[in-house]
LODO-534495 format. One record per residue (C-alpha): x, y, z; residue number from 1. Coordinates in Angstrom, 3 decimals. Each point is the difference from the previous one (the first is absolute). Last residue first. Layout:
N
          X          Y          Z   pos
          X          Y          Z   NUM
...
//
This chain:
417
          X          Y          Z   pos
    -23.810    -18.930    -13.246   417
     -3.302     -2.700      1.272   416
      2.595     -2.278      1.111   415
      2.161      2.098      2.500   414
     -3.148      1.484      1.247   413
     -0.889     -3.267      0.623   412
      2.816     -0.494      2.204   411
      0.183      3.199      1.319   410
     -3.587     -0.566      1.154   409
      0.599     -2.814      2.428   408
      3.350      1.309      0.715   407
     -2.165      2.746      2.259   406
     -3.563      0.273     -0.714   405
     -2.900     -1.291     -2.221   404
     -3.138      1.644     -0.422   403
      1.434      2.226     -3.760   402
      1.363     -3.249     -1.526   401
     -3.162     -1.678      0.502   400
     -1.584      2.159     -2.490   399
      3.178      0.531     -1.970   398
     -0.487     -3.704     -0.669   397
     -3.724      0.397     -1.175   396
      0.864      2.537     -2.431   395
      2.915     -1.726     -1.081   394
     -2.283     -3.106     -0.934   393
     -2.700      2.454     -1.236   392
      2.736      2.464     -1.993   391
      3.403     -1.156     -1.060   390
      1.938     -3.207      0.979   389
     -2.417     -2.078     -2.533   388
      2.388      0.494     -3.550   387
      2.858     -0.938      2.241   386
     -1.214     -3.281      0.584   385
     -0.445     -0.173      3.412   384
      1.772     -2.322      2.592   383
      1.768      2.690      1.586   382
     -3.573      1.260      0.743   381
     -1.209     -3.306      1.240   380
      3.519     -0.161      2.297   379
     -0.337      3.290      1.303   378
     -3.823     -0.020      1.050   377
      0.560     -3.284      1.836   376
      3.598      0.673      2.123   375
     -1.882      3.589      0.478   374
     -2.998     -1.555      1.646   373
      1.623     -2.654      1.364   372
      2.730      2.560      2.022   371
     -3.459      2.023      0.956   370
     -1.569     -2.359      1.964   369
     -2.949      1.659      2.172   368
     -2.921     -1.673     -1.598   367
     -0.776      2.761     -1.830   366
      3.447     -0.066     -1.881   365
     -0.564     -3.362     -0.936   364
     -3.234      0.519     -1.279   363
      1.950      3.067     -2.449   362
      1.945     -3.459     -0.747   361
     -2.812     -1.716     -0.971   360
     -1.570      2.853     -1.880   359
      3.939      0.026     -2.145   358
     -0.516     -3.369     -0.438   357
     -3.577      0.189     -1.565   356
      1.455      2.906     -2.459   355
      2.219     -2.060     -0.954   354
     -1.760     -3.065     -0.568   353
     -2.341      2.082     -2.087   352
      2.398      2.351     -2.265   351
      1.909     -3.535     -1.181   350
     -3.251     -1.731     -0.855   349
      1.996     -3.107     -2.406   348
     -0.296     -2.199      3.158   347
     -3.670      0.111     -0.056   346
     -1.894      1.632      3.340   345
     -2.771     -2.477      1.267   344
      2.037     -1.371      3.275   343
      1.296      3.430      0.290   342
     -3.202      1.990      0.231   341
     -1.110     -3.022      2.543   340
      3.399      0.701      2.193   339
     -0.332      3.550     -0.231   338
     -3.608      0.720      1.090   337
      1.274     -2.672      2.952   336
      2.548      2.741      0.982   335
     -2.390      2.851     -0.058   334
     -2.303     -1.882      1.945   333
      2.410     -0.404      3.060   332
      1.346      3.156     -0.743   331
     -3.388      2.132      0.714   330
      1.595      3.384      0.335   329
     -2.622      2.001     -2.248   328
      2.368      0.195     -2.441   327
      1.373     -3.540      0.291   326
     -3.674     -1.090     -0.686   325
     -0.510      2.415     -3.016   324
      3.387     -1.018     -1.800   323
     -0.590     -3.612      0.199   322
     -3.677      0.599     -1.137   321
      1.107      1.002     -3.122   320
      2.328     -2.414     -0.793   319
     -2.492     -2.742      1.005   318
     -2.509      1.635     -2.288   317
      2.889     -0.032     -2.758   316
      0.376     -3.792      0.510   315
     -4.100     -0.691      0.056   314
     -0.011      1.116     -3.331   313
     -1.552      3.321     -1.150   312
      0.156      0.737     -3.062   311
      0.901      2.899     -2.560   310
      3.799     -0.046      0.893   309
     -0.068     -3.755     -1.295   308
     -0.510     -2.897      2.211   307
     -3.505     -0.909     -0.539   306
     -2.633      0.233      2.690   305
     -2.338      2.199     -1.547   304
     -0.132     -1.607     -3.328   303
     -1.419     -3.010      1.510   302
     -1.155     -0.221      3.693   301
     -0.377      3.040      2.927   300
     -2.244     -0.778      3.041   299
      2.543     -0.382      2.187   298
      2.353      2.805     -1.107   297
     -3.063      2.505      0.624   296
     -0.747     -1.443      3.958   295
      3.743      0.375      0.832   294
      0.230      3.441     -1.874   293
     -2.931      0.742      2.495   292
      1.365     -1.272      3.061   291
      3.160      2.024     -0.802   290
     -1.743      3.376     -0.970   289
     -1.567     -0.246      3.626   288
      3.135     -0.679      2.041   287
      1.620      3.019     -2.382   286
     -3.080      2.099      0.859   285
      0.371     -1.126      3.907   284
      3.645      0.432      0.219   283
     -0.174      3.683     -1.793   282
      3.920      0.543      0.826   281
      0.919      1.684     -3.436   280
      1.622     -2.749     -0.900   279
     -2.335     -2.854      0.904   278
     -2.747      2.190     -2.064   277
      2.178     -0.245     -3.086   276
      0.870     -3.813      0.376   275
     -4.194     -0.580      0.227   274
     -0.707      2.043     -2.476   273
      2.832     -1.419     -2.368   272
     -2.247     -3.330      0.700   271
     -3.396      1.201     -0.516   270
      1.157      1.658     -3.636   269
      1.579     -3.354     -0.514   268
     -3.204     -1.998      0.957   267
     -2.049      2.363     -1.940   266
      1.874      0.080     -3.173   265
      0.438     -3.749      0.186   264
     -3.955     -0.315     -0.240   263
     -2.257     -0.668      3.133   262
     -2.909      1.712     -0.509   261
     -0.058      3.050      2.430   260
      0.546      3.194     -2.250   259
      3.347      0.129     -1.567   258
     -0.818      4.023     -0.904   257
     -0.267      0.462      3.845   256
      3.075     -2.172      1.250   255
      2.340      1.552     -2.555   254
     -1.419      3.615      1.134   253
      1.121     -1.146      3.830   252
      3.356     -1.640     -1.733   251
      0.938      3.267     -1.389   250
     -0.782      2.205      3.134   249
      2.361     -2.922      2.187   248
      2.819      0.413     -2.408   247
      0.014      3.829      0.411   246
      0.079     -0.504      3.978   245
      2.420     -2.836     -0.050   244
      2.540      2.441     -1.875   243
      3.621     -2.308      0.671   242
      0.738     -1.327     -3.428   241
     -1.805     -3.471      0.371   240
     -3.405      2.120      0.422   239
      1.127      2.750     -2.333   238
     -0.334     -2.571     -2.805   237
     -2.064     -2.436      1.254   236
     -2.957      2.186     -0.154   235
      0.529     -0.111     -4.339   234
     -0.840     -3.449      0.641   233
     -3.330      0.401      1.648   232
     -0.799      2.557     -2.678   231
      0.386     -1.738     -2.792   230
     -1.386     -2.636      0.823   229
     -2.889      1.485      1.336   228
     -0.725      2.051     -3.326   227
      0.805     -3.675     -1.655   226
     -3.383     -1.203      2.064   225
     -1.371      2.273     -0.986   224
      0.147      0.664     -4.170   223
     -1.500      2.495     -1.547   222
      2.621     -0.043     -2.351   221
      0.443      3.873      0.282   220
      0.666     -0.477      3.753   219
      2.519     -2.688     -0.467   218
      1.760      2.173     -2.409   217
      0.381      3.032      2.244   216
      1.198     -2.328      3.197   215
      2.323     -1.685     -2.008   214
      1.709      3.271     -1.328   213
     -0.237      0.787      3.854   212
      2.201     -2.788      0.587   211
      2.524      0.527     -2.442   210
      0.230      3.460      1.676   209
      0.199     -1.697      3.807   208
      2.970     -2.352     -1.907   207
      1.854      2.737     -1.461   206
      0.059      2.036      3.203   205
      1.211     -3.581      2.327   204
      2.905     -0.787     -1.989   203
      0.820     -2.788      2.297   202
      0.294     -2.932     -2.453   201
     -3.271     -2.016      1.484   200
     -1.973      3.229     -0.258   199
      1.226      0.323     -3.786   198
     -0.807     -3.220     -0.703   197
     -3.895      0.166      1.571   196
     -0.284      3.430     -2.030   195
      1.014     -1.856     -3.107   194
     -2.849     -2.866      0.836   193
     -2.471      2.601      0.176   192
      0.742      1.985     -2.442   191
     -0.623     -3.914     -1.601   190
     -3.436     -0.628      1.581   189
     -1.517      3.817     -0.492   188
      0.960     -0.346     -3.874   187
     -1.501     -3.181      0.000   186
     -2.858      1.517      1.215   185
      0.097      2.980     -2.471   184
      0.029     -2.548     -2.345   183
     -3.243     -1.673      0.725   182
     -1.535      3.376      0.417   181
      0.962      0.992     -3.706   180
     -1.037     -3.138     -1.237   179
     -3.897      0.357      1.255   178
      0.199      3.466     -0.999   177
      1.266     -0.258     -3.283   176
      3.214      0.829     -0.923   175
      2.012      2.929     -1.664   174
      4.115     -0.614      0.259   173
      2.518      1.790      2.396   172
     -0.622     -2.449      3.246   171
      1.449     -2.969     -2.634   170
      3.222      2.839     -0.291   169
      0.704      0.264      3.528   168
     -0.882     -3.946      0.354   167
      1.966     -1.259     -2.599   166
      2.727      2.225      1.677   165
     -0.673     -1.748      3.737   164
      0.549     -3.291     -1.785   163
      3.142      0.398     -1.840   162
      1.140      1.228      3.273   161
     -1.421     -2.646      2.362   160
      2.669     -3.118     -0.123   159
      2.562      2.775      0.999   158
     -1.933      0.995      2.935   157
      0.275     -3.154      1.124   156
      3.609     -0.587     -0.302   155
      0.716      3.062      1.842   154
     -2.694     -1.710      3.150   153
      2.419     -2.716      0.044   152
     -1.513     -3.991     -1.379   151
     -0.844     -2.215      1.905   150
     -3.562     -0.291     -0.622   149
      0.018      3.863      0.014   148
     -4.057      0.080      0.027   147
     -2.908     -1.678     -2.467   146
     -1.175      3.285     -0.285   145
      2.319      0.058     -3.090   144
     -1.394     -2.657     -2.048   143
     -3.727      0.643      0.573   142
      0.489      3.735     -1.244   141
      1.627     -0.984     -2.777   140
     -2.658     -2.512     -1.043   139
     -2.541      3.309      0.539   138
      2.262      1.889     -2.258   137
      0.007     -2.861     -2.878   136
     -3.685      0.281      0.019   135
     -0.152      3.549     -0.323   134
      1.797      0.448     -2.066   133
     -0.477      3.376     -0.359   132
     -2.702      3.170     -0.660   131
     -0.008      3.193      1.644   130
     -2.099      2.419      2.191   129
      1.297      3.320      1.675   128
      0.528      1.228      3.567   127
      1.826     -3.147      0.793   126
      2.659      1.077     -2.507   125
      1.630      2.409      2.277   124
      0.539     -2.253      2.367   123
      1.047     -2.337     -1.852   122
      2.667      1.719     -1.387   121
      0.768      1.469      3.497   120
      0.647     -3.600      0.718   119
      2.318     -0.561     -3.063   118
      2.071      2.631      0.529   117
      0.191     -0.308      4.210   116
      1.677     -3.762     -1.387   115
      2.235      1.676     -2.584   114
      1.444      2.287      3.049   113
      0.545     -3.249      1.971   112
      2.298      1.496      2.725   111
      1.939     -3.108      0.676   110
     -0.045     -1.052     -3.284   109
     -2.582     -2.201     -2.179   108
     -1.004      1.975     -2.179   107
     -3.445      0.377     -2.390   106
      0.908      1.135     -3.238   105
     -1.475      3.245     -1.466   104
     -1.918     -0.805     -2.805   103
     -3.280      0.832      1.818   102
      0.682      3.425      0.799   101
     -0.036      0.826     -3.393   100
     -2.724     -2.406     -0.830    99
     -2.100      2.370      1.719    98
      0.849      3.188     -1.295    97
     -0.020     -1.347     -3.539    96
     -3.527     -1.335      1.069    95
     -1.324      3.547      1.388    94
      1.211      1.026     -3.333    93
     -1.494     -2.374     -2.086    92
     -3.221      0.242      1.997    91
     -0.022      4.524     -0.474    90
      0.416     -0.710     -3.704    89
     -2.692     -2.426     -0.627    88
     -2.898      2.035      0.858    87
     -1.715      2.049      2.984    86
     -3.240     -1.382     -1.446    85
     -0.159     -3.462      1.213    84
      0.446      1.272      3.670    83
     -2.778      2.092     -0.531    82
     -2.333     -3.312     -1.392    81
      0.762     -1.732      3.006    80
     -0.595      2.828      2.535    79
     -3.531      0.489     -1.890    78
     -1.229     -3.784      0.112    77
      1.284      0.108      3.742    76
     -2.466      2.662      0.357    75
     -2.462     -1.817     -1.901    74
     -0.009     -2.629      1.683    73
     -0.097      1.805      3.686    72
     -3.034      1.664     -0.979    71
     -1.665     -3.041     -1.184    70
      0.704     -1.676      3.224    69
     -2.106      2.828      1.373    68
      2.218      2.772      2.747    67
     -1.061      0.215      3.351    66
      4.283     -0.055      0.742    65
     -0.164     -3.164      1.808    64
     -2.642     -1.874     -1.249    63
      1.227      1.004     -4.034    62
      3.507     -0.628      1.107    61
     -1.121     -3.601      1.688    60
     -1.789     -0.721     -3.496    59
      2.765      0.854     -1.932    58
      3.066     -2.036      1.469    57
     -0.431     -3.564     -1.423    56
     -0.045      2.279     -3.458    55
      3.135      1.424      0.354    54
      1.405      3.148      1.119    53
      2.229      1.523     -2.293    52
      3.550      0.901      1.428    51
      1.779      3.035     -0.662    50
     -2.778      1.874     -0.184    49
      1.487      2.352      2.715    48
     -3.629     -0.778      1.926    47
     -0.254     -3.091     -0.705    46
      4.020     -0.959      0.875    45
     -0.360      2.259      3.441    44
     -3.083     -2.049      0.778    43
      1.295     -3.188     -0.298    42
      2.764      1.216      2.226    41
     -2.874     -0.663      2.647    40
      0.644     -3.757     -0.282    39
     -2.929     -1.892      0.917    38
     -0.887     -2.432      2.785    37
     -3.345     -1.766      0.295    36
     -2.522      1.605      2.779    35
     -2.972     -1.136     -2.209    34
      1.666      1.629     -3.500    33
     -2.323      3.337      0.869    32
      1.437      0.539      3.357    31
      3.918     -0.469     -1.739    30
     -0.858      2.119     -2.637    29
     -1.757      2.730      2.667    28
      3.719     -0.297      2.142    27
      1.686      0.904     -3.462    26
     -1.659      3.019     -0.125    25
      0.589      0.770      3.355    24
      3.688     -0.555     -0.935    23
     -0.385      1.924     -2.989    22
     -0.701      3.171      1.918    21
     -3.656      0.829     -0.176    20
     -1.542      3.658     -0.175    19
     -2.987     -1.093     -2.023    18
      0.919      2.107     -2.861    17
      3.796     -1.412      0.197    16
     -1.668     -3.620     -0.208    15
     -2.436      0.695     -3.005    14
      2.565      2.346     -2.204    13
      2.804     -2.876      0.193    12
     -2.329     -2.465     -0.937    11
     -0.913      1.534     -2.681    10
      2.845      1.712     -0.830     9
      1.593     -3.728     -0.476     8
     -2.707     -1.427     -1.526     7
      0.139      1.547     -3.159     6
     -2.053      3.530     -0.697     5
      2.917      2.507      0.298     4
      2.069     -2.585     -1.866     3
      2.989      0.252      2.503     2
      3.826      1.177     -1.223     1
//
């Protein structure tokens, strides 16, 4: 329930008097922060109370809303002190609630039900505040961005489940603000890396839910440049299974909340633009997302360009533009987008080399040579650890699979059963 004089009815009261959806209202946030981006599910948290807005926030409300800072003070003054007063009982059983989700295990399993557990878990928990360790969360986080090194995407997950149910119950605790935004960033990182897992594995529902999780969490951590993240990966989901369209909406808003400073966020968000584009047949966008994912990758150094999933390393640029040039038909460039992602590609990056073969022979096809095409895709996916023989590498074979013809496609056919 609302403190009838806390912020939230405030708020609430002000924008519904003045006829505003909160999108416009959001729009007047964004006019008042000089044109800077902001999250209009901040809003919906103010208003429901279930957030507090804090102090770096108060003067923009009071612009915004013709309200005095002192207003907004002791509004959020009042929402505090109700919250105090609805008493132990209702926490402990909100928290029994909680941690009931929260012991279930995280699986592993084809289906994953422990894995949809622990994301609705937190979910749910976003909508609250908690306290963690912090510290040992954000060296988690590190760790597993790192990528598969080697290792399957099963084993992965593994590594994670201890992890994702310190989170669920970390996202249970009271913190402060400061803390609380830090950890709904690393929160953001690792739904992150699950939905990134599940894309790879094929289970393409689980890994667009994962990836709104990540979207929700990057918003309440204020944080842009992992809003763009988030979203520029979550377009490679129904770009690499066959909805260009969807994937090129989702790497548009990428582009947007990236802004134009070259950051890894922005040169992948450019980059899945630019594959996007190519598939829908937009030659000049795609032409024009190239140049600039070129222009970003250039200007990127340190963190940026590290080879983890959170980087951008001139390999995975070369991957990326290997897929855009033999969309648009430009084999030539395709193939030497392949030779320089394979000259920096380690030996241990099973997915990668894969995935470049099965572009080269897709190239192959192009070119009018459909017995190297299938003699290529065949052998790389006969190749495969059996852990990698289901969803992007498939993906991408069934792609080819579906333009070839004749003995040509029996024989891959034959393969892919």
């Amino acid at each position: 329930m609302l403190s009838r004089d806390g912020i939230g009815a405030l708020l609430r009261g002000i924008r519904e008097q003045a006829g505003r959806t909160r999108q416009e209202q959001a729009l007047l946030m964004e006019d008042a922060l000089g044109g800077g981006w902001f999250d209009p599910e901040n809003l919906k948290r103010w208003e429901s109370e279930r957030r507090l807005p804090t102090p770096v926030w108060h003067d923009p409300i009071a612009r915004v809303y013709g309200l005095t800072k002192g207003d907004v003070v002791r509004a959020v003054a009042a929402s505090r002190g109700h919250r105090r007063s609805q008493g132990k009982e209702d926490e402990d059983v909100n928290r029994r609630k909680f941690l009931g989700s929260a012991a279930v295990a995280v699986g592993v399993s084809t289906t994953l039900p422990g894995m949809a557990q622990a994301r609705e878990g937190i979910d749910d928990a976003l909508t609250g505040s908690g306290e963690g360790d912090l510290a040992y969360l954000e060296a988690a986080f590190e760790r597993h961005r790192g990528g598969y090194r080697g290792r399957s995407p099963h084993a992965v997950l593994t590594d994670m489940r201890a992890d994702l149910d310190l989170l669920r119950d970390a996202l249970g605790r009271p913190h402060p603000a400061k803390t609380r935004a830090d950890l709904a960033r690393i929160t953001a990182g690792i739904a992150g890396l699950v939905a990134i897992i599940q894309h790879d594995r094929g289970d393409q529902p689980d890994a667009a839910r994962w990836f709104t999780t990540a979207e929700k969490a990057a918003g309440e951590s204020g944080d842009r440049q992992m809003c763009a993240w988030v979203l520029a990966r979550h377009a490679m989901v129904p770009l690499n299974y066959g909805s260009p369209q969807a994937a090129a909406r989702l790497a548009g808003r990428a582009r947007r909340v990236a802004g134009r400073a070259p950051t890894a966020a922005a040169a992948l968000a450019a980059a899945v633009s630019a594959r996007s584009l190519a598939a829908i047949g937009d030659r000049d966008g795609a032409n024009k997302a190239v140049t600039d994912a070129r222009s970003l990758a250039e200007r990127l150094d340190g963190p940026d360009i590290a080879d983890t999933w959170f980087g951008y390393p001139l390999q995975k640029h070369h991957v990326h533009l290997s897929q855009a040039h033999m969309l648009l038909g430009d084999v030539a460039a395709a193939y030497a987008a392949q030779r320089s992602a394979l000259k920096l590609t380690g030996t241990p990056s099973v997915m990668s080399r894969a995935l470049l073969r099965m572009d080269t022979a897709l190239c192959l096809r192009v070119e009018g040579d459909p017995s190297a095409a299938a003699d290529m895709a065949v052998e790389t996916f006969e190749r495969l650890p059996t852990s990698y023989r289901t969803g992007l590498v498939r993906s991408r074979a069934e792609g080819l699979h579906h333009q070839l013809t004749g003995r040509h496609r029996d024989r891959l056919g034959e393969a892919l059963r």
